[in-house]
Structures are given as C-alpha cells and as structure tokens.
C-alpha positions as CSV (number, residue, x, y, z in Angstrom):
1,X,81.3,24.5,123.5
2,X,80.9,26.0,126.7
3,X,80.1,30.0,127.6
4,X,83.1,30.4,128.3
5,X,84.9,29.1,125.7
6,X,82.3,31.5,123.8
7,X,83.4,34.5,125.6
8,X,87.1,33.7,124.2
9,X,85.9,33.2,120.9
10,X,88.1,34.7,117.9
11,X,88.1,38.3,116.8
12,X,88.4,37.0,113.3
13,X,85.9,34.5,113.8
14,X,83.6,37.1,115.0
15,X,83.8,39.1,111.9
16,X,82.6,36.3,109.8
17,X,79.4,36.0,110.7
18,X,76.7,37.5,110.9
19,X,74.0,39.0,113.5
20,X,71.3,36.0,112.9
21,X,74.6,33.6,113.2
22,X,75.8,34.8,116.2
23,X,72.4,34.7,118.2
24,X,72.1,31.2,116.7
25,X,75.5,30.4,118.2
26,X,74.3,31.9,121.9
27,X,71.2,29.7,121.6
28,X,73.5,26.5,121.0
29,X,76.2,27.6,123.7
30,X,74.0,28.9,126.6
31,X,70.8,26.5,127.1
32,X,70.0,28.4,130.3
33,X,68.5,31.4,128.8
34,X,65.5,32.2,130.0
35,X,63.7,34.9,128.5
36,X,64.0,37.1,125.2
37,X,65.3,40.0,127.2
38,X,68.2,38.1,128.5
39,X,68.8,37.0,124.9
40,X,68.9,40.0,123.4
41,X,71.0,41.3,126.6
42,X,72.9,38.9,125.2
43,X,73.1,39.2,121.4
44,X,73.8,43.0,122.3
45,X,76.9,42.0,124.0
46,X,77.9,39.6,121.1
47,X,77.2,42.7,118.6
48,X,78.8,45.2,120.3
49,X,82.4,43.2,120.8
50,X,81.8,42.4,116.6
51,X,81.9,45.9,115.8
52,X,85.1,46.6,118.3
53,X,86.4,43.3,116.6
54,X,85.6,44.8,113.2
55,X,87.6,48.5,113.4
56,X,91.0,48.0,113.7
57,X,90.2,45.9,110.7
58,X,88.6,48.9,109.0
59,X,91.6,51.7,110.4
60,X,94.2,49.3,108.4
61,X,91.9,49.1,105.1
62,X,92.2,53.1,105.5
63,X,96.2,53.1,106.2
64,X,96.6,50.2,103.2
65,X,94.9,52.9,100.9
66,X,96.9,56.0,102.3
67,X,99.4,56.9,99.9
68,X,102.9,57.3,101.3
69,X,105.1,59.8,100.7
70,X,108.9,60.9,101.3
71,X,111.0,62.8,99.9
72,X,115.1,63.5,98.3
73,X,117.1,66.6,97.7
74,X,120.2,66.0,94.9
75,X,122.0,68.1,93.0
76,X,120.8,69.0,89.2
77,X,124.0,67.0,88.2
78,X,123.0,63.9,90.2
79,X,119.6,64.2,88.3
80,X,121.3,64.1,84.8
81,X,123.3,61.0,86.1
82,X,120.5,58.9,87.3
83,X,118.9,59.9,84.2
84,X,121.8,58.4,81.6
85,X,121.9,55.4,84.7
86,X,118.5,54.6,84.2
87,X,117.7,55.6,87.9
88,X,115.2,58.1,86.8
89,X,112.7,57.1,84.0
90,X,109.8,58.4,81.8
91,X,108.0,55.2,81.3
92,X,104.6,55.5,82.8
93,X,102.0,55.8,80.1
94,X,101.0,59.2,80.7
95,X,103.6,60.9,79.8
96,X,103.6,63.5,77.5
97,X,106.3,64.1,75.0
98,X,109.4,66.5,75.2
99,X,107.4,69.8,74.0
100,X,110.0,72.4,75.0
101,X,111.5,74.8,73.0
102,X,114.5,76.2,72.8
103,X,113.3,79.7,74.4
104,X,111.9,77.3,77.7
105,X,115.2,75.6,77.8
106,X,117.4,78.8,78.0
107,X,115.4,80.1,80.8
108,X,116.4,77.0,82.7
109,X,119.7,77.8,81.5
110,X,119.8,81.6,83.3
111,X,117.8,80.0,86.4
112,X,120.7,77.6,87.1
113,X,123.1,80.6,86.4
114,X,121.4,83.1,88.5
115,X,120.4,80.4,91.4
116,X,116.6,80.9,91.4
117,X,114.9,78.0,92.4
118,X,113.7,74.7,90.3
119,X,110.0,73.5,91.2
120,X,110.0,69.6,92.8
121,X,109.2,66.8,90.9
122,X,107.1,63.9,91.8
123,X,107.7,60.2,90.9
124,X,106.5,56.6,91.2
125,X,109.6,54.8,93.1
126,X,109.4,51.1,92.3
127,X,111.3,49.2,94.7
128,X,113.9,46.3,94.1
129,X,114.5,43.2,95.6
130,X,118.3,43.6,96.3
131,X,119.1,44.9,99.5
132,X,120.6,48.8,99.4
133,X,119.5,49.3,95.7
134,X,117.5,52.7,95.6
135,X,115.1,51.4,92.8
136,X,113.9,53.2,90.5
137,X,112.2,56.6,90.3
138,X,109.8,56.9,87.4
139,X,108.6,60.5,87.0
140,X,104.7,61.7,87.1
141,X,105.6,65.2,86.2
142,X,108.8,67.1,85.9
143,X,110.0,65.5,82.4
144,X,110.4,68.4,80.6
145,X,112.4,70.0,83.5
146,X,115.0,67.0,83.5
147,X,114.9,66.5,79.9
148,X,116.4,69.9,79.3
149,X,118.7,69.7,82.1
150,X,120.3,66.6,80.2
151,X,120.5,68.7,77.2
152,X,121.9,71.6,78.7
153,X,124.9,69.7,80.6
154,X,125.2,67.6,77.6
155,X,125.8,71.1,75.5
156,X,122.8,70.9,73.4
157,X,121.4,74.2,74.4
158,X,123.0,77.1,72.9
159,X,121.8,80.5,75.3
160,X,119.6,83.1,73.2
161,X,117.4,86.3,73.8
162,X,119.1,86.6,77.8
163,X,119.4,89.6,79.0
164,X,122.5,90.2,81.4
165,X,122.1,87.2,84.0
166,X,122.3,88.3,87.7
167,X,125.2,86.5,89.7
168,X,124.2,85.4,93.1
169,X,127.0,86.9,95.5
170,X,127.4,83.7,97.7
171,X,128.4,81.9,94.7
172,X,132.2,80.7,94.5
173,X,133.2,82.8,90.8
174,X,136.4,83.5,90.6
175,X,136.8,84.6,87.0
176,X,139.9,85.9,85.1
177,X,140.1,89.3,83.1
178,X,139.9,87.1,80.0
179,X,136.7,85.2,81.5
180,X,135.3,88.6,82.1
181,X,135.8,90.3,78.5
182,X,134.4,86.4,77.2
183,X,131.4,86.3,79.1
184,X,131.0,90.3,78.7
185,X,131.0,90.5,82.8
186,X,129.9,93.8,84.0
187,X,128.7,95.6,86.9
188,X,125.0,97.5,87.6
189,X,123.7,98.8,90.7
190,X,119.9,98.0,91.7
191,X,118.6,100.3,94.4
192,X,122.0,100.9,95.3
193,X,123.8,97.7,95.7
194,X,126.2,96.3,93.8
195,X,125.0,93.5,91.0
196,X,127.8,91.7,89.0
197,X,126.0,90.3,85.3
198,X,127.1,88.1,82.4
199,X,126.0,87.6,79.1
200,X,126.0,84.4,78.2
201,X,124.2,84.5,74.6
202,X,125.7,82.4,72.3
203,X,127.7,80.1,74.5
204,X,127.0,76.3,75.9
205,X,127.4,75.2,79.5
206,X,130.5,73.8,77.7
207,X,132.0,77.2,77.2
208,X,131.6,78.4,79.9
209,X,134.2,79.0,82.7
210,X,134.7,76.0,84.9
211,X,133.5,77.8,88.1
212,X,130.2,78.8,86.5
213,X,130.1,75.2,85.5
214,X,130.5,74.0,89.2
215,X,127.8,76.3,90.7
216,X,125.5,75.7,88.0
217,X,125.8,71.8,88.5
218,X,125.5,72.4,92.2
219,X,122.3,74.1,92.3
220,X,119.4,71.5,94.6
221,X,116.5,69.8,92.9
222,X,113.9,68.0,95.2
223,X,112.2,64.9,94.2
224,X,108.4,64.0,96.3
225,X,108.3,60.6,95.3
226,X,105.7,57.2,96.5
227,X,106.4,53.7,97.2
228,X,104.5,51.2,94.4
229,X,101.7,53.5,93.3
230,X,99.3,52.0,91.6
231,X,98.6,52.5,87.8
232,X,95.0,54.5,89.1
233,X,96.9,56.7,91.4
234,X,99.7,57.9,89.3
235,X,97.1,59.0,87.0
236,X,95.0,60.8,90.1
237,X,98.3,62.2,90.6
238,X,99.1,63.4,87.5
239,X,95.7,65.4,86.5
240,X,96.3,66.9,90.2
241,X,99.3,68.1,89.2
242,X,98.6,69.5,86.1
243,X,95.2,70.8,87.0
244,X,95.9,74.5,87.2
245,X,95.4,77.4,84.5
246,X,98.1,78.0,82.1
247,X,99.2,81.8,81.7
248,X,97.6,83.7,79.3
249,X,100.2,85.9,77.0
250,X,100.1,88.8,78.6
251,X,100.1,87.3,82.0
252,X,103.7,85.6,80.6
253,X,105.1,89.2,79.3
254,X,104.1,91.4,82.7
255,X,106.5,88.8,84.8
256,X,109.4,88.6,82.1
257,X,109.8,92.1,81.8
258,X,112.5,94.0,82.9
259,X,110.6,97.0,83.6
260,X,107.3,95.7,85.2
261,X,107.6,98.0,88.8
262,X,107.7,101.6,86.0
263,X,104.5,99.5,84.2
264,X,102.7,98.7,87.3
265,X,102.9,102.1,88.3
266,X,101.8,103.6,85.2
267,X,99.2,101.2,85.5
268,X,97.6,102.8,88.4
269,X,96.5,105.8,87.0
270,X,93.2,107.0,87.9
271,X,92.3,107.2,84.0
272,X,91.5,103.4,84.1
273,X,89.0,103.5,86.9
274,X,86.8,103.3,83.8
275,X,87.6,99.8,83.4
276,X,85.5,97.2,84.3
277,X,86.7,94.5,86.6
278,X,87.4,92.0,84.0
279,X,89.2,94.1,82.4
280,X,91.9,95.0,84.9
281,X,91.7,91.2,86.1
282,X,92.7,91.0,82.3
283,X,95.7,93.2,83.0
284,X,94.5,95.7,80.2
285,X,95.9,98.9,81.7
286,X,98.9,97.3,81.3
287,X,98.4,96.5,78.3
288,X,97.4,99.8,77.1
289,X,100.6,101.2,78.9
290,X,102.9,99.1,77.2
291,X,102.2,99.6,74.2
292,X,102.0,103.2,74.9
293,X,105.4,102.8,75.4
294,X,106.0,100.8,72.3
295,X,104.1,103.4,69.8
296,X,106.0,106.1,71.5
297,X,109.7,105.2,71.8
298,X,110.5,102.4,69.1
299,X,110.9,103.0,65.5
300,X,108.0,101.7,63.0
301,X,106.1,100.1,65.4
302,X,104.1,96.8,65.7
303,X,101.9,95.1,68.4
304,X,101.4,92.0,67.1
305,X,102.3,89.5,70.5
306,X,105.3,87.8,68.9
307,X,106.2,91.0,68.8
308,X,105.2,92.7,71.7
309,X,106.5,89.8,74.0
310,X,110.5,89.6,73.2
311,X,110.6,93.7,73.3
312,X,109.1,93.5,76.6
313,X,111.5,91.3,78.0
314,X,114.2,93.1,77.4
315,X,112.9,96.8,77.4
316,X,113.7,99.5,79.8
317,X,111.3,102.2,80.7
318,X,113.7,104.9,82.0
319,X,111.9,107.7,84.8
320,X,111.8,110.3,81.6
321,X,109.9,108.3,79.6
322,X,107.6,107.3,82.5
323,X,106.7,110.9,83.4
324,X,105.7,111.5,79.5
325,X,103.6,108.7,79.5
326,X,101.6,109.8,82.7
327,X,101.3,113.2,81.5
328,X,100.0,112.1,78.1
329,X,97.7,110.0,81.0
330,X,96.4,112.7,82.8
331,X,96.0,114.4,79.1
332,X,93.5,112.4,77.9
333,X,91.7,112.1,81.6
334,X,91.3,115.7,81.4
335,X,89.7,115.3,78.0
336,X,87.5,112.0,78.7
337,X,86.2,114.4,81.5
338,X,85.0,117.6,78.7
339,X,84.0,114.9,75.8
340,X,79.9,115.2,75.9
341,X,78.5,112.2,73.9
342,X,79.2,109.1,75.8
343,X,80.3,107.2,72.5
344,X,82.9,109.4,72.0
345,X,84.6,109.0,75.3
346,X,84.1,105.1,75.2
347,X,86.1,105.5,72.1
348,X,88.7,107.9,73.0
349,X,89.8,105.5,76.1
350,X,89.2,102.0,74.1
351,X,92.5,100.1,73.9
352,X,93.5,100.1,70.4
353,X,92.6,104.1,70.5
354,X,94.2,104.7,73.3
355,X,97.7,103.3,72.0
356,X,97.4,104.8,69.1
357,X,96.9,108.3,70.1
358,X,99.8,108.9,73.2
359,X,102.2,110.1,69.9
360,X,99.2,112.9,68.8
361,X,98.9,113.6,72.7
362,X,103.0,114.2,73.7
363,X,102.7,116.3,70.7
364,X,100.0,118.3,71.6
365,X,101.6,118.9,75.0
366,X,104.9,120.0,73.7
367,X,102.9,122.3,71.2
368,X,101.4,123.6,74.3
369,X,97.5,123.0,72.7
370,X,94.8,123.8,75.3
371,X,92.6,120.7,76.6
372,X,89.7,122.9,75.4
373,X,90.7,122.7,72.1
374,X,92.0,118.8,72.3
375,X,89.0,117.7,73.5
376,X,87.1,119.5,70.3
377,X,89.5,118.0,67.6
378,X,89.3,114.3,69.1
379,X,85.6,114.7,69.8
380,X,85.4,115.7,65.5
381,X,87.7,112.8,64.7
382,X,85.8,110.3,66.7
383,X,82.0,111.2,66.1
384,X,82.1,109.0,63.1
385,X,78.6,107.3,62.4
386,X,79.0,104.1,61.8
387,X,82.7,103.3,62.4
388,X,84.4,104.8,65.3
389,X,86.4,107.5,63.5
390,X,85.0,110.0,60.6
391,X,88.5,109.1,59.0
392,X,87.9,106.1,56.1
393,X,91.8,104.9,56.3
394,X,91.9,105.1,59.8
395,X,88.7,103.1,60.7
396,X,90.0,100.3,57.8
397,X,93.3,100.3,59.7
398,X,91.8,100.0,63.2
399,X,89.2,96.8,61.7
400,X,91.9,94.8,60.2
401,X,94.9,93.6,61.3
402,X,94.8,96.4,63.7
403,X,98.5,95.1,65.6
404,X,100.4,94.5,62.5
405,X,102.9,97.4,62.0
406,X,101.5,98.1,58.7
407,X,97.8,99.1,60.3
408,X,99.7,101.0,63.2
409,X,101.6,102.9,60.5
410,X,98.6,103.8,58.9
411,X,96.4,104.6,62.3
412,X,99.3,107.0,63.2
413,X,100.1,109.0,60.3
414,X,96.3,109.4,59.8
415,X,96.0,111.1,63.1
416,X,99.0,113.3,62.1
417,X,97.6,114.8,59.1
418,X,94.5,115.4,60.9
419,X,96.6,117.1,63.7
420,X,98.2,119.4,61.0
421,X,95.5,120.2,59.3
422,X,93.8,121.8,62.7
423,X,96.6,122.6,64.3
424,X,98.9,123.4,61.5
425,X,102.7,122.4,61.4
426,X,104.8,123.6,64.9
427,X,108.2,124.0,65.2
C-alpha cells in the first residue's frame, strides 16, 4: 500500500485501531522515514485525523440518546374517543391505579364548565408499521385526568359540594327560561362586572343542556408525547413528573376558598409579627384567622379539618365580619403588649388560644371593657402552673381532642363563666 493510498484511508477504518496500530501501519507504508521525529510528525498527523474521524461519530451517539419530543392539542371529547378506541392507553407498568374520588372528579367537572385550563399530559407514542396510522399514545402521567373525563362524558359523575360555577362570557350558551330555573342560573357582580353562575349539584353532564354539553366537550387538552421511549426512560420520566411536594391541607383549603383575598388580608395584621418564619411559611395566621371566623359566626363549632375544609370552600367573609375580626386583632395586640410574664403572652397568642378567645374578645368590645382590665383577667386565667390555664376543664379541653366540637364547646363556655364571673352579666 502506497502513502498515498494511506492518506485516503477509511474514516471507519481509522477508528478501529489503535495508536500503536496506526504507527505500525506508517512504518509498513512509508519505508523512507528517517528519523523518530519525522515519525512521530507523522503518527501526530495520523492521531489527529483519528480523533476528527472519531466525533461525528460521538455527536450522533449523543443525538441517538436525545429524547425527542412533539407535541398535539385535541379536544377533551377527542381524548375520551381515543380512549374507548384504544388510541390512548394505560399499559406501561408504572402506572398507578384510578385513586380519584368523587370530590377530585367534580372539580374537573366545574373546570370544563367554567373553562379553566387542564394541565398536559405526557405519553410514550409507539409507532405502527402502516402508513398514516397515528399509533398509539400510552400515557406516563395524566391517567387520572382522562380517566375521569371518560366517566364524566359517560355520566358516571354526579356534581356535589359546587358552589355557583362561573360562566365564561365567550362561551356559545344560549339557555331557555326553563334551562335557567333547572340549572338555578343567576347573576352576581365581582368588582363590578357582570358574572352569570349555574348550579349544577345534582345533575350529570347528561342533564345538562345541550349547549353546556358542547362547550364542555370543546374545551383543549394538550398531549407532550415521545417516539419509542425506552422502558428506562419512561420511568426517568415518570419520577420527574411526579417529583414535586404534594399540598399540605391547609395549603389545599387557602386556594379553594371563596373568601381567601378578606383571609389574606386579615392575615397581615401586625399581631402575627410574633410568628416565627416557619410558622407563616406554614400559613398559620391564616389558620388562626379562619377559624376565628369559624368560632365566631357558625353555630356549635368544630375545627377538626374534615370539617374545617368543606366550610371554607364555600364560606363568605362579608366586610362586617372582617372589621370585627381585626378589631378583636388589634384587641388582643394591645393586650399581648401590657401582659408582663413572657409565658403568659406566648399563651395568649398560641393558635388553639387564640381561636378560642375572638368570642370572649368581641364581647368585651361591645361591653366596652378597658384593655387595662382585659389584659388583668386573661393574664389571671392564663398564669396556670403547670397547664396553660388555672381553669381544670379548660386545660383538659385544650389537651385532648382540642378541634373536635365537643372540646371547642367546652373551651368556650369555660371562658364565658369566667368572663361573667369578673365582669358580671351585660346587657
């Protein structure tokens, strides 16, 4: 083999050798050589044209391991059909089961009534071998999304605990007087503008009014799918996916409730600068504001979460009640401020106390009680020695079961008496 012939030689044979072969190879093609420094020259050469050889090589290993993705927009309807077509699929082996409950499904329900958006969905597309078939799409996440979708357009989900459901204004519904006294249509105003509701509880996407039906089936779903993943990287896809922090309960209840702009504010009062950081990061003002609000305007009380969490929902906190429950606020500020023993205070503005006591505190407002002589009552009551009040049925009620409405029954009357019996009764 001559030099030249050398100089032409194959990128892929190149590749397959290695550094001792090559110089072997020069030795054997190029007998006129003359020193070691022209060999290595040489072998230089040859080594540097093997590694140029060698990257595009290494650049298509990359792109072969690149995951590829694209992307589909159908409506929810569409969705439901490649579903009972077999176009869309749960068959990879980490899926979870269907786990949704009937409260989850419902929500969808008002989402696709009130036209808020549905997350994407990813999927594994597996590719057939006939020309124009769109293969199928085997979801990585998103089941529990499509599942209930089938269910509700099948009529399988029956809507419970919605408030009045928003309708989007851009949305063709037309309904009749009947429709409107069926559906109990109405009209509210939000910050001035004009907002027209339903109340759908009770009904199935079946019984509802066909133009309801349309734009509910209408609403958009995106689907982020890949070509042929691998077993390995639907699973790396997967814990990605689901790799976030699920809400915490009270984290769920602040966004569902109606009234969360009135909390919020309430929950800004200067009285909880005395919170530590994790404690507001824990939303505990409010918390504390809440069930302020619970204690003071709802009839035998509890606040017990499975409780707490369907009232809030619904629950309005009208600009009355918002102004009693700052002044109550500022009450027991002002009387944080004049408590002496440190113990005292951290038990006057502790959570469970702090609930408990906005009743005593109204009260005390309307019976137009100094903060001098607040501050001395609640400093007696909570100088107890071991336990946090010097009241026996109090402290028991405030150790055990302390959000069950019996303990909040007993917390509240106890404080009562106490009131009365320093106070005395006020008309």
């Amino acid at each position: 083999m001559s030099w030249r012939d050398k100089q032409n030689i194959d990128s892929k044979f190149m590749v397959l050798y290695t550094e001792k072969v090559i110089v072997k190879l020069i030795i054997k093609c190029h007998r006129s050589i003359k020193s070691h420094q022209s060999l290595r020259g040489l072998y230089v050469a040859f080594f540097v044209q093997k590694n140029k050889n060698t990257t595009p090589m290494k650049h298509q290993k990359e792109e072969k391991n690149m995951i590829a993705q694209a992307a589909k927009t159908w409506n929810v309807l569409q969705f439901v059909k490649m579903v009972e077509h077999g176009t869309i699929t749960f068959s990879n082996i980490y899926q979870r089961s269907y786990v949704w409950d009937k409260d989850r499904e419902c929500k969808l329900f008002a989402s696709l009534v009130e036209s808020f958006p549905i997350p994407a969905i990813n999927a594994s597309r597996h590719t057939a071998e006939k020309k124009g078939d769109p293969g199928v799409y085997d979801l990585l996440n998103g089941k529990q999304r499509v599942t209930a979708l089938t269910k509700i357009f099948g009529g399988e989900v029956r809507c419970q605990n919605l408030w009045r459901l928003r309708l989007n204004p851009e949305d063709p519904i037309d309904l009749t007087d009947e429709e409107k006294g069926f559906l109990k249509y109405g009209e509210e105003y939000d910050e001035g503008q004009l907002i027209h509701t339903i109340d759908v509880n009770g009904l199935t996407y079946n019984e509802l009014p066909l133009s309801i039906r349309t734009v509910m089936a209408s609403r958009m779903m995106r689907i982020e799918y890949y070509d042929n993943l691998t077993r390995e990287e639907e699973r790396r896809i997967i814990i990605n996916a689901n790799s976030g922090k699920g809400m915490s309960a009270i984290e769920r209840t602040r966004i569902e409730m109606r009234s969360f702009e009135t909390l919020l504010k309430l929950s800004k009062h200067p009285i909880f600068n005395c919170l530590s950081e994790s404690a507001i990061k824990g939303y505990v003002n409010e918390d504390i504001c809440l069930k302020m609000w619970i204690v003071l305007y709802t009839e035998d009380p509890s606040l017990e979460t499975k409780e707490v969490r369907p009232l809030a929902r619904t629950a309005i906190i009208t600009e009355d009640q918002m102004q009693e429950i700052w002044s109550i606020l500022c009450r027991l500020e002002e009387i944080a401020k004049r408590v002496d023993k440190p113990n005292v205070k951290k038990r006057i503005l502790a959570r469970l106390h702090m609930s408990t006591l906005a009743p005593i505190v109204k009260r005390s407002i309307d019976d137009q009680i100094s903060i001098e002589e607040m501050t001395d009552w609640l400093s007696h009551f909570f100088s107890g020695t071991k336990r946090a009040s010097i009241n026996e049925k109090y402290n028991e009620a405030a150790r055990i079961s302390t959000a069950q409405r019996g303990s909040v029954r007993t917390r509240l009357h106890e404080l009562e008496e106490a009131y009365e019996n320093r106070f005395g009764k006020r008309s």
